[in-house]
C-alpha positions in Angstrom: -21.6 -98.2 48.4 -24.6 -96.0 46.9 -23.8 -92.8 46.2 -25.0 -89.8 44.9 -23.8 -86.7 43.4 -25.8 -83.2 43.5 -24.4 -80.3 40.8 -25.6 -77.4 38.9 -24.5 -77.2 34.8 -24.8 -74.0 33.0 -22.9 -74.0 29.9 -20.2 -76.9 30.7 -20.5 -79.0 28.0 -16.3 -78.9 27.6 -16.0 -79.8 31.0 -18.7 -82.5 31.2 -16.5 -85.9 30.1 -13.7 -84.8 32.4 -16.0 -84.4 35.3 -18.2 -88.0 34.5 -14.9 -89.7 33.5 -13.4 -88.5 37.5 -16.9 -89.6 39.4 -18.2 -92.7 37.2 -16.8 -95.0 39.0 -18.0 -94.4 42.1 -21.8 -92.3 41.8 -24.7 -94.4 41.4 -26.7 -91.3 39.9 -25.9 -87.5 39.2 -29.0 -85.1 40.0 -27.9 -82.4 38.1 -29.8 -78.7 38.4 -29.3 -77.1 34.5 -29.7 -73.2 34.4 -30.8 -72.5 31.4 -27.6 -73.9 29.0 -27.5 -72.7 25.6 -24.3 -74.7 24.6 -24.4 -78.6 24.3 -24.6 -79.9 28.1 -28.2 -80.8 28.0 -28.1 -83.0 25.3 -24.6 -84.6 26.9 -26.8 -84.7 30.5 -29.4 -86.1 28.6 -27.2 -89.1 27.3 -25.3 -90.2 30.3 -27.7 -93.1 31.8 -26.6 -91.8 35.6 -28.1 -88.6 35.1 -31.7 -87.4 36.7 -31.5 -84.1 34.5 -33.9 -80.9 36.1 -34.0 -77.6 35.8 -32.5 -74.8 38.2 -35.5 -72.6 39.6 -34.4 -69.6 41.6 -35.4 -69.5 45.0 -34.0 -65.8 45.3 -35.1 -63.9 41.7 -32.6 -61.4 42.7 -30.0 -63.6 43.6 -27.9 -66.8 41.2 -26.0 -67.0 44.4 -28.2 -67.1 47.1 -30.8 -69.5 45.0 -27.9 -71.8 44.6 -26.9 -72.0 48.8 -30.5 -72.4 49.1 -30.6 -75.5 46.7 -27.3 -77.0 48.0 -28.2 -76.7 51.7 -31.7 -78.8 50.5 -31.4 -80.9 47.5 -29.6 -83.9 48.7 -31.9 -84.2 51.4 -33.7 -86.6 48.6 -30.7 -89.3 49.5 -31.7 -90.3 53.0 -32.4 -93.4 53.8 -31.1 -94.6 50.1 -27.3 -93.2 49.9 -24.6 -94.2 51.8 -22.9 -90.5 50.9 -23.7 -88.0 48.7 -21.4 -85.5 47.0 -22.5 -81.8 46.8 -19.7 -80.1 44.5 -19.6 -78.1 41.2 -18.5 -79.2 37.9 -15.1 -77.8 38.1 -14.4 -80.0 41.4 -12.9 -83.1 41.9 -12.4 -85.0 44.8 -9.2 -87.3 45.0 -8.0 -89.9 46.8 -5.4 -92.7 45.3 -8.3 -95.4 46.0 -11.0 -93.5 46.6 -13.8 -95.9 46.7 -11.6 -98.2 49.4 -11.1 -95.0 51.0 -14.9 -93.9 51.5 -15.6 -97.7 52.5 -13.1 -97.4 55.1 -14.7 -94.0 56.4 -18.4 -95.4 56.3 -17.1 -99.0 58.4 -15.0 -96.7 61.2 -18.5 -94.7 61.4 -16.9 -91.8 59.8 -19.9 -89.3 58.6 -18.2 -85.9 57.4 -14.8 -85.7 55.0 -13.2 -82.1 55.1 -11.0 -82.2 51.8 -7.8 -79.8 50.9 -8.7 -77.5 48.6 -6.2 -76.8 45.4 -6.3 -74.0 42.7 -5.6 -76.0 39.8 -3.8 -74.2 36.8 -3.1 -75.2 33.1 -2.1 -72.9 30.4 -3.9 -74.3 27.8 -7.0 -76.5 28.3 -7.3 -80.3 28.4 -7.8 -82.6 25.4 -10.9 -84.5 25.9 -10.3 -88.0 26.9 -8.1 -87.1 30.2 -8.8 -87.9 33.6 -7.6 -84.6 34.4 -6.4 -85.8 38.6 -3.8 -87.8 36.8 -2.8 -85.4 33.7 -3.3 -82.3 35.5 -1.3 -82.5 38.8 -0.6 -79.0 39.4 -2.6 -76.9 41.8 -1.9 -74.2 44.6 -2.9 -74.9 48.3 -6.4 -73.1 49.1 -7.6 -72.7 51.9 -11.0 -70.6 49.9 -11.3 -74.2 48.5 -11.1 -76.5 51.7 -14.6 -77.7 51.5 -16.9 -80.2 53.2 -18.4 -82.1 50.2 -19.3 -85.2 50.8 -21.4 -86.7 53.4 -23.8 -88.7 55.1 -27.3 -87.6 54.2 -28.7 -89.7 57.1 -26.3 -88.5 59.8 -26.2 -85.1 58.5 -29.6 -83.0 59.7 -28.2 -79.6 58.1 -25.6 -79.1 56.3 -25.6 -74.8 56.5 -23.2 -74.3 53.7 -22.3 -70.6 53.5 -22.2 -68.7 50.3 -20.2 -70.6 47.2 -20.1 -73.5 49.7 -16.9 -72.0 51.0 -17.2 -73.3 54.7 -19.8 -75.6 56.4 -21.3 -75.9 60.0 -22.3 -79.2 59.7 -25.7 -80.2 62.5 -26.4 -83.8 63.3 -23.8 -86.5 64.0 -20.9 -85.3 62.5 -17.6 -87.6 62.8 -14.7 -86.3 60.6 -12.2 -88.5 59.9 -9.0 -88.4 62.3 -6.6 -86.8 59.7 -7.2 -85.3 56.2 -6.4 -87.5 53.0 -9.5 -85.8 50.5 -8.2 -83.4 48.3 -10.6 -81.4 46.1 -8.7 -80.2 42.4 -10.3 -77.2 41.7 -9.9 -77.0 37.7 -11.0 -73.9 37.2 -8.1 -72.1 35.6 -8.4 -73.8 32.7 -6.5 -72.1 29.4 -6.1 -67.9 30.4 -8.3 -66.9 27.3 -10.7 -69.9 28.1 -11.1 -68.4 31.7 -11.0 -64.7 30.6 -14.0 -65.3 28.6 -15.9 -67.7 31.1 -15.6 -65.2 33.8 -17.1 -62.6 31.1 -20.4 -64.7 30.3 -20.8 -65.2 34.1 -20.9 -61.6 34.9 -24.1 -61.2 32.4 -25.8 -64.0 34.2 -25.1 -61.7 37.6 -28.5 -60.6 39.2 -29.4 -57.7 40.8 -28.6 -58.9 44.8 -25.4 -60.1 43.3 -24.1 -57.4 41.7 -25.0 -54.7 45.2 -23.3 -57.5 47.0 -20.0 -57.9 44.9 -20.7 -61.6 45.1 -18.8 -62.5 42.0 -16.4 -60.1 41.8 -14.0 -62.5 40.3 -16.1 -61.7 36.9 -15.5 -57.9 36.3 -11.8 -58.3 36.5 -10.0 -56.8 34.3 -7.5 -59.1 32.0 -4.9 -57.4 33.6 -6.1 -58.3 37.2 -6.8 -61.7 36.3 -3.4 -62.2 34.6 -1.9 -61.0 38.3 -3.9 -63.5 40.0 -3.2 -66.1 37.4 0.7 -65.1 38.0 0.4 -65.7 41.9 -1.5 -69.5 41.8 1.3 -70.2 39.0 3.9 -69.1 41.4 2.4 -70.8 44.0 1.6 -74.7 42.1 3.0 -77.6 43.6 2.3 -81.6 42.7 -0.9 -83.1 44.1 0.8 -86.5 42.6 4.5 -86.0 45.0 3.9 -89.2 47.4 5.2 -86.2 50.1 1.7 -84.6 49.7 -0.6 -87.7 49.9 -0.6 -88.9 53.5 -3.0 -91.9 52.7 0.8 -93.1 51.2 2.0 -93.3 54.9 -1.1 -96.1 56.1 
């Protein structure tokens, strides 16, 4: 199978080898969109031979959030005709499947053109050492529905693909075929280490433009520790075992 993944980087360099060690095995190239890193990503982009490497424009000056539903709904538009799927996904995301290459094979053959996946709030305490694949060290997430997405996909049988904001639902337009019952998950890993997060969510509210701000798109960022310690407290309370055999259907086949 070809396929190809489409992602924006902006200062992920400590989350680049877990997200290249998850996908390498199955993406023929990464086009990844850079805005403007000032840590060490580029130069780890730069290095990985999969990677076509270019930069983020915005499409709305006023707006990181609406310039990047803009991009998503277009850029992997480049795959028809050449991909048998493309992926369309941030960083932080990871799609999982106990054989995930047999399991997109068996899609594409039964003319499958659209995988819905079930979304889960990962959570760690502290963050990762480097040299995990984090699906099989870092099992624990809480069900979300916010992070049920749509992404990966048939560029040729897909005409539009009309992500909304965040990419948070999808009204997919061409010949959509989803498969007959859900066996995708997507591992969210963004609650990564509390302080780690605290911080991250921090840098992103600088990088907030003007439409954003009015909007209150983003309003994860201006939390207050104390808010974000409440919400960390509920997905903890909430985490159950992506690896228990009771959630992974594909165990049933």
């Amino acid at each position: 199978m070809k396929i190809d993944l489409y992602t924006r980087c902006w200062n992920d360099g400590a989350m680049l080898g877990f997200f290249f060690r998850h996908y390498d095995e199955i993406v023929r190239r990464y086009v990844v969109y850079d805005d403007d890193s000032t840590d060490n990503s580029r130069e780890i982009l730069r290095s990985h031979r999969k990677v076509d490497l270019r930069a983020l424009e915005y499409s709305d000056p006023d707006s990181r959030v609406v310039s990047g539903q803009i991009l998503q709904n277009a850029c992997w538009k480049e795959s028809r005709g050449d991909a048998d799927w493309v992926i369309v996904t941030d960083i932080d995301e990871h799609l999982h499947h106990a054989q995930l290459a047999l399991y997109l094979d068996d899609c594409r053959r039964s003319g499958v053109t659209a995988i819905p996946s079930l979304g889960y709030q990962m959570l760690s305490e502290e963050f990762p050492r480097e040299g995990q694949k984090l699906c099989e060290t870092l099992t624990f997430g809480e069900p979300s529905e916010i992070y049920s997405k749509m992404n990966i996909f048939s560029p040729d049988a897909i005409e539009e693909t009309n992500f909304n904001l965040g990419r948070h639902t999808a009204k997919p337009v061409g010949r959509v075929v989803i498969p007959a019952r859900d066996e995708l998950l997507l591992l969210h890993y963004r609650y990564l280490g509390f302080e780690r997060t605290q911080k991250r969510h921090e840098e992103y509210l600088t990088r907030q433009r003007k439409r954003d701000l009015e909007k209150g798109w983003g309003i994860q960022y201006s939390w207050s520790r104390e808010a974000l310690r409440e919400v960390w407290d509920g997905v903890r309370a909430g985490l159950v075992d992506v690896s228990d055999p009771a959630l992974r259907p594909w165990e049933t086949r």
